[in-house]
TORLOFI-517647 format. One record per atom (N, C-alpha, C): residue number from 0; atom name; x, y, z. Coordinates in steps of 0.001 Angstrom, whole numbers, plus 500000, padded with zeros to 6 digits. Atoms other than C-alpha are relative to their C-alpha. Layout:
% TORLOFI-517647
PT   n atom      x      y      z
PT NUM   CA      X      Y      Z
...
//
This chain:
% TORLOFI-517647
PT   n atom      x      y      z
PT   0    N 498644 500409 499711
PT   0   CA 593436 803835 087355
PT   0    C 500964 501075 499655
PT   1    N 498657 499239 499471
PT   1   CA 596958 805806 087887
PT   1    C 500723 499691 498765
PT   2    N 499382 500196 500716
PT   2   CA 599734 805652 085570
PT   2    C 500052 500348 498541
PT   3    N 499899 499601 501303
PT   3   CA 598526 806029 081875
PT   3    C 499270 498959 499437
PT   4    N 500589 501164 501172
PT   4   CA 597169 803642 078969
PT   4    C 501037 499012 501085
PT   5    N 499056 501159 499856
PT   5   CA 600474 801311 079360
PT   5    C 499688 499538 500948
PT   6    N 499896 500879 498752
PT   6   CA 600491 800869 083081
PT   6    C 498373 499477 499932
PT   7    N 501332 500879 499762
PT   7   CA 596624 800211 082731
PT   7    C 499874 498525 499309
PT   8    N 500187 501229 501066
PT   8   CA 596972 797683 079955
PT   8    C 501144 499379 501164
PT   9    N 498625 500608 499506
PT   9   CA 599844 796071 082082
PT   9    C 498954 499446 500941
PT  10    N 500625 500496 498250
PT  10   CA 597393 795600 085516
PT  10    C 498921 499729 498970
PT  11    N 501079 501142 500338
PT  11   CA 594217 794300 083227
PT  11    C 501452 498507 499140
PT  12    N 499527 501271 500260
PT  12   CA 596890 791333 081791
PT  12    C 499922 499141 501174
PT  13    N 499579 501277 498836
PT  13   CA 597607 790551 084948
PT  13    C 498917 499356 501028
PT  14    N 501165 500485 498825
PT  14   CA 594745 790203 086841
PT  14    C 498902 499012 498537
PT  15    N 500379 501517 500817
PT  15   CA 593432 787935 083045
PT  15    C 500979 499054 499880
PT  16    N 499173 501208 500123
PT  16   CA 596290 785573 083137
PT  16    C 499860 498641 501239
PT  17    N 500542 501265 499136
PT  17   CA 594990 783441 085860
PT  17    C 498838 499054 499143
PT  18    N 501106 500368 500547
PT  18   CA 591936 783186 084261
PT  18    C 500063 498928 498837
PT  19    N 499892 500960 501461
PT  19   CA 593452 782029 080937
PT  19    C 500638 498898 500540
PT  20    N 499771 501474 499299
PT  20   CA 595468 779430 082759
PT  20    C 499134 499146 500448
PT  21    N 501369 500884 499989
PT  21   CA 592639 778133 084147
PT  21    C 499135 499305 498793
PT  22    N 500456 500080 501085
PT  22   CA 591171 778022 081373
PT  22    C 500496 498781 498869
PT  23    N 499095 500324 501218
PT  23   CA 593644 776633 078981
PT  23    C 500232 498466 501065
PT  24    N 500271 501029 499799
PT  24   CA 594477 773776 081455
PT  24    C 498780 498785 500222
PT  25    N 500851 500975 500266
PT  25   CA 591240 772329 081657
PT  25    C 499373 499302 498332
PT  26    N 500185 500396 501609
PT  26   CA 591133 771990 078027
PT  26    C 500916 498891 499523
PT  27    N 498913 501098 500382
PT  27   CA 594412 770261 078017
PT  27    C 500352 498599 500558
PT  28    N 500524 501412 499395
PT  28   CA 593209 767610 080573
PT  28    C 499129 499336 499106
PT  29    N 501005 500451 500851
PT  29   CA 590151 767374 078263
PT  29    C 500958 499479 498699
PT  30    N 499168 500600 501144
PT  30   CA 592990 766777 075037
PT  30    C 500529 499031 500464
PT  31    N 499320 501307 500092
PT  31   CA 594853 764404 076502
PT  31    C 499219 498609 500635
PT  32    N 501724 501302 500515
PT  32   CA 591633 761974 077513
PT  32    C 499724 499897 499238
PT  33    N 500215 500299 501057
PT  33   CA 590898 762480 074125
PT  33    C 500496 499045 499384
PT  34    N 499074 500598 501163
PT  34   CA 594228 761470 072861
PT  34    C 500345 498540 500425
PT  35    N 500016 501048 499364
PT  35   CA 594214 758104 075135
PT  35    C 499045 499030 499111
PT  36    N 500976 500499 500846
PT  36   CA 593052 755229 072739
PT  36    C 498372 499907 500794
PT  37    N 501383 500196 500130
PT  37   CA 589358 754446 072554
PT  37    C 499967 498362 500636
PT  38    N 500431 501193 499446
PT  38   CA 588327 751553 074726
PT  38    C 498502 499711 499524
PT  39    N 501471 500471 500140
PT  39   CA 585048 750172 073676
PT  39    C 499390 499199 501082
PT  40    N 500863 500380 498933
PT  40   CA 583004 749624 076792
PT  40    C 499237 498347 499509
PT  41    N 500464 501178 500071
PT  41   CA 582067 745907 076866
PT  41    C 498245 500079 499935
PT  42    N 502148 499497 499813
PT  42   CA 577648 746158 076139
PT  42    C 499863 499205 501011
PT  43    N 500565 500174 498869
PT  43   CA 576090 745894 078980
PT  43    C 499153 498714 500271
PT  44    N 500654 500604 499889
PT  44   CA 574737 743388 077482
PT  44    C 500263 498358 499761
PT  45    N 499429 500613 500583
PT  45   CA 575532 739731 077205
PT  45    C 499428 499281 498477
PT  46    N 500663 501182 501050
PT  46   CA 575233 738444 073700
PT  46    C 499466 499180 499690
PT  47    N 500798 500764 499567
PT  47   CA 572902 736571 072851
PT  47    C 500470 498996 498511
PT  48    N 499655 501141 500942
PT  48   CA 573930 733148 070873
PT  48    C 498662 499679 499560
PT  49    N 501418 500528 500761
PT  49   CA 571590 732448 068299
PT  49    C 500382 498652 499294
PT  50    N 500109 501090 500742
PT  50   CA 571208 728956 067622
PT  50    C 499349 499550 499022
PT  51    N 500580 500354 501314
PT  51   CA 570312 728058 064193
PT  51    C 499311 498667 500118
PT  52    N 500130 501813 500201
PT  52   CA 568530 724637 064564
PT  52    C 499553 499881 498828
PT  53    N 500629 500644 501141
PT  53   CA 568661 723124 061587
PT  53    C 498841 498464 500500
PT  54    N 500903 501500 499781
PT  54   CA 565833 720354 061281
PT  54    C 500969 499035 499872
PT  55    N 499161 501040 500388
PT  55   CA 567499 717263 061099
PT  55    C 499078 499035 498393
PT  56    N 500978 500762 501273
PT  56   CA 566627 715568 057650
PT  56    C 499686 498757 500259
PT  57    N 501153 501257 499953
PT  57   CA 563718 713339 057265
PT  57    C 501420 498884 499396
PT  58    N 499738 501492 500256
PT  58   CA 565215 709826 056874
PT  58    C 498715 498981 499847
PT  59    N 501201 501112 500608
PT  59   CA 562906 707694 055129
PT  59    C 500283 498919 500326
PT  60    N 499676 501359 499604
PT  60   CA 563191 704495 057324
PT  60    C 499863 498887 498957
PT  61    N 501299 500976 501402
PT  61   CA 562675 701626 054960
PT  61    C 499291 499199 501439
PT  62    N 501302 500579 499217
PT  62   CA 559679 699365 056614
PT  62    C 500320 499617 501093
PT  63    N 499848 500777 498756
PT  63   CA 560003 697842 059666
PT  63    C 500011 498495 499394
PT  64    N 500540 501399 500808
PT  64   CA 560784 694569 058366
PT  64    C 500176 498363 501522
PT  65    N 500284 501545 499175
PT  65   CA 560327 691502 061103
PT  65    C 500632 499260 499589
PT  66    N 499875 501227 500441
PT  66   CA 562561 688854 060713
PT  66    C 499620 498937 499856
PT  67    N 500573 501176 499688
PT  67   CA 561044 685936 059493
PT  67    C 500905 498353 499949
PT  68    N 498955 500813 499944
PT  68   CA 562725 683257 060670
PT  68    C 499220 498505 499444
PT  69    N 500921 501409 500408
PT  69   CA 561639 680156 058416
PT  69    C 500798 498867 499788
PT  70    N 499171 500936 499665
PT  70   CA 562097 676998 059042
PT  70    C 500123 499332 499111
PT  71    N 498835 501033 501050
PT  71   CA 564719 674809 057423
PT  71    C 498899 498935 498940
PT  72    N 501009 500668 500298
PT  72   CA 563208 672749 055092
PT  72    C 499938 498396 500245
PT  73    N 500023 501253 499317
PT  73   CA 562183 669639 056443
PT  73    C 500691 498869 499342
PT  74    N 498985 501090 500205
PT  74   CA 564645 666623 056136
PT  74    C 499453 498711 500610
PT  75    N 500357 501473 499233
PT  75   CA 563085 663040 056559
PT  75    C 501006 499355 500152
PT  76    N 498847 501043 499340
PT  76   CA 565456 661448 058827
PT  76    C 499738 498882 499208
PT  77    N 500436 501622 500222
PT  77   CA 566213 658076 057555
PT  77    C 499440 498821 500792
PT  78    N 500834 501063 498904
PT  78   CA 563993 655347 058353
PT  78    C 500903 499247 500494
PT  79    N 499691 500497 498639
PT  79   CA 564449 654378 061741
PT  79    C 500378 497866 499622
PT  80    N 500321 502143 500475
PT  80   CA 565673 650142 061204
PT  80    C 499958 499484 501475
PT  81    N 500655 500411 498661
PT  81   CA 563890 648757 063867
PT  81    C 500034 498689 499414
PT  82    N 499725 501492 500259
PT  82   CA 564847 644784 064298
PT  82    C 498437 499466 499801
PT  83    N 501241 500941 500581
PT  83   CA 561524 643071 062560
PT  83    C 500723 498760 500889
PT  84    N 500229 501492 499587
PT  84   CA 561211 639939 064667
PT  84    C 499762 499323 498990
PT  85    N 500489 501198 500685
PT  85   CA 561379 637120 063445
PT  85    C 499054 498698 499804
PT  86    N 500829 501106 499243
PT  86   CA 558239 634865 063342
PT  86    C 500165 498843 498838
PT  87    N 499474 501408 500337
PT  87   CA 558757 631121 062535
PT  87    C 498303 499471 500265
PT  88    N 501154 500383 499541
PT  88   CA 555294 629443 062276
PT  88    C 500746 498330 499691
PT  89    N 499995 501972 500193
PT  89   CA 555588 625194 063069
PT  89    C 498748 499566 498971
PT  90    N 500612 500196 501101
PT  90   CA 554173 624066 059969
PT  90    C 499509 498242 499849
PT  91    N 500266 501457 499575
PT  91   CA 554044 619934 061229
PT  91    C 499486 499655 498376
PT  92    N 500004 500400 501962
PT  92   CA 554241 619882 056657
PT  92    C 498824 499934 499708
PT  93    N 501308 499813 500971
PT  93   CA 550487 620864 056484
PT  93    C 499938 500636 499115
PT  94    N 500232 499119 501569
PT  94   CA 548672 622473 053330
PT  94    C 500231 501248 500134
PT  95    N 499736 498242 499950
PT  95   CA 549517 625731 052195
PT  95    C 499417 500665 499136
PT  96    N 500705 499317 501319
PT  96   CA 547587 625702 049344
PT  96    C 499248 498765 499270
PT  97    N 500649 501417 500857
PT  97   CA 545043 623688 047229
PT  97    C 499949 500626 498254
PT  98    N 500422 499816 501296
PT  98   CA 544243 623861 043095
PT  98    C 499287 499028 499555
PT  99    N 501196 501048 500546
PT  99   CA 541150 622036 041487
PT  99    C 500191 498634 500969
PT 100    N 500078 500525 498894
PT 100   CA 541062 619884 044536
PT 100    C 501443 499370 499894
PT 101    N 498394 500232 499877
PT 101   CA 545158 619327 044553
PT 101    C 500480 500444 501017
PT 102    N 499526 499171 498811
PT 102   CA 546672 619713 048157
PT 102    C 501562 500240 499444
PT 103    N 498524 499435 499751
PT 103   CA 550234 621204 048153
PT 103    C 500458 500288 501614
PT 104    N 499622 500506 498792
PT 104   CA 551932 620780 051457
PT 104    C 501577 500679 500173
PT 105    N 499182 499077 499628
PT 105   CA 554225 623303 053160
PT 105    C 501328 499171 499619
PT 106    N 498668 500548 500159
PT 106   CA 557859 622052 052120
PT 106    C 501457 500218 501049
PT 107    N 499425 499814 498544
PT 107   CA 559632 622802 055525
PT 107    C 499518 499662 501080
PT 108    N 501059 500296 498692
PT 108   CA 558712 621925 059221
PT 108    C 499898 501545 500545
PT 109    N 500632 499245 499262
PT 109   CA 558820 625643 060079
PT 109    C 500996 501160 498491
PT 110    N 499164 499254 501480
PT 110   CA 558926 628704 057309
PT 110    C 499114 501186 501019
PT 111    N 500099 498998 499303
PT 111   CA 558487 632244 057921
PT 111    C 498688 500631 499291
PT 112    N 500885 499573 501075
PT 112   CA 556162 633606 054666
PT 112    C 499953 498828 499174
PT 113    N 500470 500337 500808
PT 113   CA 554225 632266 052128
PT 113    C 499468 501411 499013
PT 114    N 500494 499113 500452
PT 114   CA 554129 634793 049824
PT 114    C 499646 499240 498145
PT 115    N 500281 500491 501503
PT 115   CA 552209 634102 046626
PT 115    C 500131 501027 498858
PT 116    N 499902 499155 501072
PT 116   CA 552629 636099 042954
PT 116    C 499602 499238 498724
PT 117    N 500326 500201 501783
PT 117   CA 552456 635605 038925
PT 117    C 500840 499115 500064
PT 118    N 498706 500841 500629
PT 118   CA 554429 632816 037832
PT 118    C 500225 500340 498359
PT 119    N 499913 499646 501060
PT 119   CA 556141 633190 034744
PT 119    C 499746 499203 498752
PT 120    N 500793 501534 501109
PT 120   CA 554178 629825 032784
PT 120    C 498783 500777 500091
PT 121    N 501610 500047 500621
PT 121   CA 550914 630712 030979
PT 121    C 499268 498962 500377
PT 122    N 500547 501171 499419
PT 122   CA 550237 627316 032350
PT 122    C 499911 499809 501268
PT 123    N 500721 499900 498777
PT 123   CA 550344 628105 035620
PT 123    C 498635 499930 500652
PT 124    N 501717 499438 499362
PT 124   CA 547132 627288 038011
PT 124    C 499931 500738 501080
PT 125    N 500097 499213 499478
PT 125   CA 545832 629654 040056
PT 125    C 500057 499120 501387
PT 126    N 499631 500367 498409
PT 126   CA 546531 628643 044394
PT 126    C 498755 500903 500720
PT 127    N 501141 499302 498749
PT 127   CA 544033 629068 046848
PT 127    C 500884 499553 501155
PT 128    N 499076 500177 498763
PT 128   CA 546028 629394 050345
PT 128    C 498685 499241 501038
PT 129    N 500509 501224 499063
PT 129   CA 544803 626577 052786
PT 129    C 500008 501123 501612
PT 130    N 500037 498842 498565
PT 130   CA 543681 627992 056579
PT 130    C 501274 499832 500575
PT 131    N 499023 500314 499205
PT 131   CA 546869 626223 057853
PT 131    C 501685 500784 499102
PT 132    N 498815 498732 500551
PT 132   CA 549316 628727 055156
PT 132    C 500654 500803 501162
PT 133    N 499069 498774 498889
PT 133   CA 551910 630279 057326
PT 133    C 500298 501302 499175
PT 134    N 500547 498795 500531
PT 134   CA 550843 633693 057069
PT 134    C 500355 500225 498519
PT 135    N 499933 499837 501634
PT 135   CA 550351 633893 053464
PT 135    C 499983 502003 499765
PT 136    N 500586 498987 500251
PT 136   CA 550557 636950 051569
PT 136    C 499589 500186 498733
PT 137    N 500442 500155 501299
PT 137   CA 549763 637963 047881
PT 137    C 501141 501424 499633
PT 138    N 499093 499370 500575
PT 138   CA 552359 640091 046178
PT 138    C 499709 501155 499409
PT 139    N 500770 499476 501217
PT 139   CA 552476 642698 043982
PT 139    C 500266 499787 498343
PT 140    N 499672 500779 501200
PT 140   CA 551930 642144 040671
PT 140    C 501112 500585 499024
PT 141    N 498592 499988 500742
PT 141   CA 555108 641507 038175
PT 141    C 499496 500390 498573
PT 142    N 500677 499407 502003
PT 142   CA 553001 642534 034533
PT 142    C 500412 498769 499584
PT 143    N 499555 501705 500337
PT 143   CA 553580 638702 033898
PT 143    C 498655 499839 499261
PT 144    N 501176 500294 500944
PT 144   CA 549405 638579 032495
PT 144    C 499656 498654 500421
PT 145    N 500311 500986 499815
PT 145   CA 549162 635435 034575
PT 145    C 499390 499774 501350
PT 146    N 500549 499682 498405
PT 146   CA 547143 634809 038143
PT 146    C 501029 500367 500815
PT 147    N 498990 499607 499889
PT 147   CA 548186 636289 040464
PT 147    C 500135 499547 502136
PT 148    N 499436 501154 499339
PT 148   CA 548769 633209 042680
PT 148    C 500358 498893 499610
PT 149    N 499260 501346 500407
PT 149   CA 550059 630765 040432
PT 149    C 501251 499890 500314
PT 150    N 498938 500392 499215
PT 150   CA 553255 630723 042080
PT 150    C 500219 500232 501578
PT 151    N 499599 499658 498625
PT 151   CA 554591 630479 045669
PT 151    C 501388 499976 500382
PT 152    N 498856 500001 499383
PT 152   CA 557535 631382 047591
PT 152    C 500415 499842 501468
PT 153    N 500255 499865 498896
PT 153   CA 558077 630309 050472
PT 153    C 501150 499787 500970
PT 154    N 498443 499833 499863
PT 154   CA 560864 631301 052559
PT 154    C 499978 499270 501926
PT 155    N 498930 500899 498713
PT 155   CA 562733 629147 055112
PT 155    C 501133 500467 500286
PT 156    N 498716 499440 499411
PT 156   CA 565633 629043 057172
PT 156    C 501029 499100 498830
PT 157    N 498441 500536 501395
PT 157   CA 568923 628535 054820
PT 157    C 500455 498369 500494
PT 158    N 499486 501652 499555
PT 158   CA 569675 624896 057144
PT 158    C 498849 499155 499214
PT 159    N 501002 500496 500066
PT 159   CA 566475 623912 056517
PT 159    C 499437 498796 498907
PT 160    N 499877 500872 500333
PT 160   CA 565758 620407 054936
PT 160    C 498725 500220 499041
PT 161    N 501239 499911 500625
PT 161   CA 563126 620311 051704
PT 161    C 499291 499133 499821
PT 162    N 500711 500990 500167
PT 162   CA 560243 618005 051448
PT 162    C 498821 500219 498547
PT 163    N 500983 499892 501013
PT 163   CA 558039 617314 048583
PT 163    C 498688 500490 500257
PT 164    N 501645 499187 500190
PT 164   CA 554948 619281 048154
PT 164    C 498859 499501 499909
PT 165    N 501429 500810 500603
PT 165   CA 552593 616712 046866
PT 165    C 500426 498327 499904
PT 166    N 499560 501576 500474
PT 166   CA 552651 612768 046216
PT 166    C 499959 499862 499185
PT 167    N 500206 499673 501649
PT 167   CA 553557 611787 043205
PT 167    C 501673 498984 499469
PT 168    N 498774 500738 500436
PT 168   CA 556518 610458 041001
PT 168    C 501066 501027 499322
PT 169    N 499268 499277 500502
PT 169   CA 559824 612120 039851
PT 169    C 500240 500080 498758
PT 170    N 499554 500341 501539
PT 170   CA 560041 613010 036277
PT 170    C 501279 500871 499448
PT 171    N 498566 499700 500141
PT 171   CA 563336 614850 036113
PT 171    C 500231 501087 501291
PT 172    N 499670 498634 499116
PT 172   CA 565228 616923 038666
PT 172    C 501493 500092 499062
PT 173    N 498896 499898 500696
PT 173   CA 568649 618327 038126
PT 173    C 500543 501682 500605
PT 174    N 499880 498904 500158
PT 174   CA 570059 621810 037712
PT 174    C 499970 500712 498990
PT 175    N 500160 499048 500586
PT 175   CA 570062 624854 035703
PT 175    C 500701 501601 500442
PT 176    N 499834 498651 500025
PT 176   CA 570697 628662 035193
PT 176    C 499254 501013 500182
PT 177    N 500919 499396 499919
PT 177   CA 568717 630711 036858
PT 177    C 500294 501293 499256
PT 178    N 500143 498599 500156
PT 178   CA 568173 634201 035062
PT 178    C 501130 500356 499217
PT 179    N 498649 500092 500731
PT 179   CA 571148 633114 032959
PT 179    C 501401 500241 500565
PT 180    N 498772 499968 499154
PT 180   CA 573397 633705 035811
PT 180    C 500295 499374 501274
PT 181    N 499557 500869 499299
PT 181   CA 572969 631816 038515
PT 181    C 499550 498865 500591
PT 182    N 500056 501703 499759
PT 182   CA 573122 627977 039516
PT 182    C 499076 499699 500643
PT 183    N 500636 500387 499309
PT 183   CA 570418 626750 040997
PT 183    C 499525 498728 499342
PT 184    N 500643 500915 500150
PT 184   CA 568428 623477 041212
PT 184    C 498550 499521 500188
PT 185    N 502041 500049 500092
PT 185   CA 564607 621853 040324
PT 185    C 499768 498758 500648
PT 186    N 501099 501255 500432
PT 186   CA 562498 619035 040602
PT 186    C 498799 499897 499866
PT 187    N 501380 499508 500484
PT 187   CA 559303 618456 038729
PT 187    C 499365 498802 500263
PT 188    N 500327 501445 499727
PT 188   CA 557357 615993 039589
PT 188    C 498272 499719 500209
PT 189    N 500987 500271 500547
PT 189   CA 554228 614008 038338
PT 189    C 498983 499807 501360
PT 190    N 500704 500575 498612
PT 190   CA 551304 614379 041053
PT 190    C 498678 499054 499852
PT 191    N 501309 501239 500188
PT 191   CA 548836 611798 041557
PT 191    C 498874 500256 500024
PT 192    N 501625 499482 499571
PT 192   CA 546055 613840 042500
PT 192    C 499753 500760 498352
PT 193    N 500153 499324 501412
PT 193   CA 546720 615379 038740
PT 193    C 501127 500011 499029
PT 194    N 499129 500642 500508
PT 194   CA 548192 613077 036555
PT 194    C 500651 501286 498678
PT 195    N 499965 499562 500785
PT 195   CA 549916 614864 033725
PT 195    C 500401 501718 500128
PT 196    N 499361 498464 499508
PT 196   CA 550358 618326 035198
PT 196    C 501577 500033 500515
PT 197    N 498414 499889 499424
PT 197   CA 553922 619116 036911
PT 197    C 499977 501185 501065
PT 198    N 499537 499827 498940
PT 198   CA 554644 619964 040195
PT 198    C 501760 500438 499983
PT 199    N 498511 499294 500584
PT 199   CA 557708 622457 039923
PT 199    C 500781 500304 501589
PT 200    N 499378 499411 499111
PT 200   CA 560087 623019 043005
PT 200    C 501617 500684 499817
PT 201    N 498524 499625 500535
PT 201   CA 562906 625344 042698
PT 201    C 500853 501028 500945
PT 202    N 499205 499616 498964
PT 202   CA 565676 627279 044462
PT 202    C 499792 498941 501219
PT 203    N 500237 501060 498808
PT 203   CA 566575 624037 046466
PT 203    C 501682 499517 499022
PT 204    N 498079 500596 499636
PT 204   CA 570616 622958 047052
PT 204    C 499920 498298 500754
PT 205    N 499645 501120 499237
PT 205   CA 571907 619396 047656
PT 205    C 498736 499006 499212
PT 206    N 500933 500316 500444
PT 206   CA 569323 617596 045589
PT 206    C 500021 498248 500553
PT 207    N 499861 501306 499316
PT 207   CA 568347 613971 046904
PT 207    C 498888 498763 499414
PT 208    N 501318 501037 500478
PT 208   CA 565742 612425 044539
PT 208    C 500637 500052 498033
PT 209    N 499160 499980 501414
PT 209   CA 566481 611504 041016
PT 209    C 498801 499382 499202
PT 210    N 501461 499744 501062
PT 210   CA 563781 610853 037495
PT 210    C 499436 498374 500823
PT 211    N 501130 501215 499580
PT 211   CA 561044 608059 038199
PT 211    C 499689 499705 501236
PT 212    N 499695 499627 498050
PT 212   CA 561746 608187 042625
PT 212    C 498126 500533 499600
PT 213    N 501085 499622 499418
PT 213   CA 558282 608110 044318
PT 213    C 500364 501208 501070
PT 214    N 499551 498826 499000
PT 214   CA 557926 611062 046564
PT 214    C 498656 499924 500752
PT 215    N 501356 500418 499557
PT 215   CA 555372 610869 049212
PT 215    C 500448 501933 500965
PT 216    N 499833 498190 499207
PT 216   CA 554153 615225 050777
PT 216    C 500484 499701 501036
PT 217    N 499327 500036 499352
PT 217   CA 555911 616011 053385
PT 217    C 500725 498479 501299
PT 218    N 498919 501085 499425
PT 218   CA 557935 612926 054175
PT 218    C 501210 499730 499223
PT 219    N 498818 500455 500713
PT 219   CA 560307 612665 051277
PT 219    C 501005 501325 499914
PT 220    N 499221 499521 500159
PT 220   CA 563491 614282 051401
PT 220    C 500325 500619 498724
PT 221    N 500071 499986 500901
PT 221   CA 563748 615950 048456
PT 221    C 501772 501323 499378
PT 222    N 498805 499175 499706
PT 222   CA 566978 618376 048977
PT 222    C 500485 500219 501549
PT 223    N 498907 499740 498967
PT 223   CA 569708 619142 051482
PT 223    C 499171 501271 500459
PT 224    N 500195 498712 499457
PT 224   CA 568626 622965 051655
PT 224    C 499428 500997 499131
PT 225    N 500018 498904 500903
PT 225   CA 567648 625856 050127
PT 225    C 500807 500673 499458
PT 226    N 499139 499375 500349
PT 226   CA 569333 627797 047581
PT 226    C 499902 501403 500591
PT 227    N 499659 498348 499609
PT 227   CA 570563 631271 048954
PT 227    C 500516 500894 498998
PT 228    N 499586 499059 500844
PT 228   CA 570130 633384 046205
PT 228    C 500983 501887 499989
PT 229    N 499222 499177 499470
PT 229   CA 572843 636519 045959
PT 229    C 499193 501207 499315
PT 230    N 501139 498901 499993
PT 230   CA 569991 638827 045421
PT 230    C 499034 500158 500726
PT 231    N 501212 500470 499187
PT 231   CA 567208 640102 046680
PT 231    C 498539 499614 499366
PT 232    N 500878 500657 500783
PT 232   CA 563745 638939 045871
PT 232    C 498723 501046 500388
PT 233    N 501418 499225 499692
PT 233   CA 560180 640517 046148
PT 233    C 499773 499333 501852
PT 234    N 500509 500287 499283
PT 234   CA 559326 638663 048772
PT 234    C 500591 500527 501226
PT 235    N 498748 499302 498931
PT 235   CA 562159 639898 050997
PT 235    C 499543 500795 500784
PT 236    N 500386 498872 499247
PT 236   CA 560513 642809 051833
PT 236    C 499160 499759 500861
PT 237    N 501134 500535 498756
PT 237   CA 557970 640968 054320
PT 237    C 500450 499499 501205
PT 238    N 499890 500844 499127
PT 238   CA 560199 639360 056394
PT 238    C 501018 500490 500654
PT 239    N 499001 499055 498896
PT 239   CA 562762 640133 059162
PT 239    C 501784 499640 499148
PT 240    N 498497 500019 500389
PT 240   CA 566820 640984 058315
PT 240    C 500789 498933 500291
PT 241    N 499092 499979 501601
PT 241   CA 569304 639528 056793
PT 241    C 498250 498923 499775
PT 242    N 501172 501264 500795
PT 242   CA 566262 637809 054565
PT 242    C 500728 498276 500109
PT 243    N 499678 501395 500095
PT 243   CA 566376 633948 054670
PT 243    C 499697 499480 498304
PT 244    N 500313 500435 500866
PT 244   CA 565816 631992 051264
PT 244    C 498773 499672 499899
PT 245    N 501502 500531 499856
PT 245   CA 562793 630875 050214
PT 245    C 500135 499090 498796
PT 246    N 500189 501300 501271
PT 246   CA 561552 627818 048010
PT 246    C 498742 500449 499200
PT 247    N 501278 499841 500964
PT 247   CA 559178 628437 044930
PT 247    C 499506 498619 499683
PT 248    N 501046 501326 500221
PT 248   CA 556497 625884 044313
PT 248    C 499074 500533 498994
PT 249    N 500902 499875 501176
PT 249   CA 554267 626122 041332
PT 249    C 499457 498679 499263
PT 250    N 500232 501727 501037
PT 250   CA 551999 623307 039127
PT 250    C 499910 500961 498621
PT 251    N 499992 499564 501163
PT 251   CA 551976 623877 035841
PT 251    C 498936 498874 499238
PT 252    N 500437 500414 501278
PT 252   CA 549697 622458 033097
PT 252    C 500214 500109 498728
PT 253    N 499427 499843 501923
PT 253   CA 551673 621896 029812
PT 253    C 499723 499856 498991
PT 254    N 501127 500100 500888
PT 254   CA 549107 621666 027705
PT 254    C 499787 501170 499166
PT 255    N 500291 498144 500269
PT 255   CA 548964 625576 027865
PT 255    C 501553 500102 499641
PT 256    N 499402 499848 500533
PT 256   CA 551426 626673 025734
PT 256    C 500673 501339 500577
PT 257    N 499167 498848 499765
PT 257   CA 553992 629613 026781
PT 257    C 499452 500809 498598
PT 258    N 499715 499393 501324
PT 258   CA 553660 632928 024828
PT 258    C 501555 500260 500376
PT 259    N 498061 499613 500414
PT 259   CA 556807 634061 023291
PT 259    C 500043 501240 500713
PT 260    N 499518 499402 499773
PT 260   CA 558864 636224 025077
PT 260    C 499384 501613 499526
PT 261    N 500108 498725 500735
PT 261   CA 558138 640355 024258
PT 261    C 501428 500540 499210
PT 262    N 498967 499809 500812
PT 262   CA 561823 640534 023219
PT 262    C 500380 498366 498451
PT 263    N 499617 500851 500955
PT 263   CA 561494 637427 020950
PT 263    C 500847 498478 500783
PT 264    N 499101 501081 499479
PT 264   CA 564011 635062 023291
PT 264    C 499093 499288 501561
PT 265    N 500316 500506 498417
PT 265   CA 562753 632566 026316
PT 265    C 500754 499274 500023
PT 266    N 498830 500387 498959
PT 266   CA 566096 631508 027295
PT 266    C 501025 500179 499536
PT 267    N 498930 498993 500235
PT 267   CA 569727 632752 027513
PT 267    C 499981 499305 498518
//
């Protein structure tokens, strides 16, 4: 080259100052991409959710328990009251009963029971029921210590007219206190078939025979009616609702002595 040092140094600047421009701006594109925040590229990948399964905790069922459905405890309805008929046997005042060959003779023309039990005399005799007894029965026993058919009860209708039991003669009738409380009326009376014994009839209203009066079995009038006691009686339970009265009949032999009472007293 021409000129000298200077002008040479002058023509190499100029023909490197392109170069460095070049140069120098691609660096300063490269700085200022640098200096542009930082984006973090989304990963390519999508996340993956990790589900934790917890177990679910054991629950200790309690048992399987079955309801048991048990039943109520049984309740006996009350007994059913079913109307008991009423049977009436026609009694045309035959036997109802014999003792050491002694007839006794139904004391109504039509009764419902004959129920026999203990009488409360030590002297009581024991009753054998005759085939023609309207339906007899036998009781249960009262702890009386005495047969346990020496008395009878025998229940009629409350109108119903009483006849003597046996033939024989009147040795007192009257009234009394039954049970120390209530009124009723007897008659005892001497039978022919067994002199000396006593022929007892009791619960009987309207009385119609009076002491020494012959009485012949069923023909003599011997009361209006039966007494209608305001209780009930053993016998009750055999026969159809509302109970009717009934007449007791018993012989006695007074010979045989009563025991005493267990409280000491035999009468109020």
């Amino acid at each position: 080259m021409n000129g000298g040092p200077r002008a040479r140094a002058r023509l190499l600047a100029a023909l490197l100052l392109p170069l460095a421009l070049v140069a120098c701006g691609g660096e300063a594109a490269t700085l200022e991409r640098a200096d542009e925040p930082l984006t973090t590229a989304a990963p390519t990948t999508a996340p993956v959710e990790t589900t934790t399964t917890t177990a679910a905790p054991v629950v200790t069922q309690p048992p399987t328990t079955v309801p048991t459905t048990l039943a109520p405890p049984t309740t006996l309805a009350p007994p059913t009251t079913v109307a008991v008929p009423r049977v009436l046997v026609d009694t045309g005042f035959s036997p109802f009963a014999t003792i050491s060959g002694m007839v006794l003779f139904h004391p109504a023309a039509q009764v419902e029971v004959v129920g026999f039990h203990e009488s409360s005399h030590d002297g009581a005799r024991q009753m054998d029921a005759s085939p023609q007894a309207a339906r007899p029965i036998e009781l249960e026993s009262r702890q009386r210590g005495t047969g346990s058919r020496t008395a009878a009860d025998i229940v009629v209708s409350p109108d119903a007219e009483i006849r003597s039991p046996v033939n024989g003669t009147v040795m007192r009738a009257g009234s009394y206190v039954l049970y120390c409380k209530h009124q009723d009326s007897y008659v005892v009376i001497d039978p022919d078939a067994r002199p000396g014994w006593e022929a007892k009839v009791l619960h009987i209203d309207g009385l119609q025979v009076q002491e020494g009066q012959r009485v012949e079995a069923g023909v003599t009038v011997i009361a209006s009616r039966p007494t209608q006691l305001p209780f009930a009686s053993q016998v009750d339970d055999h026969t159809a609702r509302p109970a009717w009265p009934h007449v007791h009949v018993e012989v006695v032999d007074p010979t045989i002595p009563d025991r005493p009472s267990p409280d000491g007293s035999d009468s109020c």
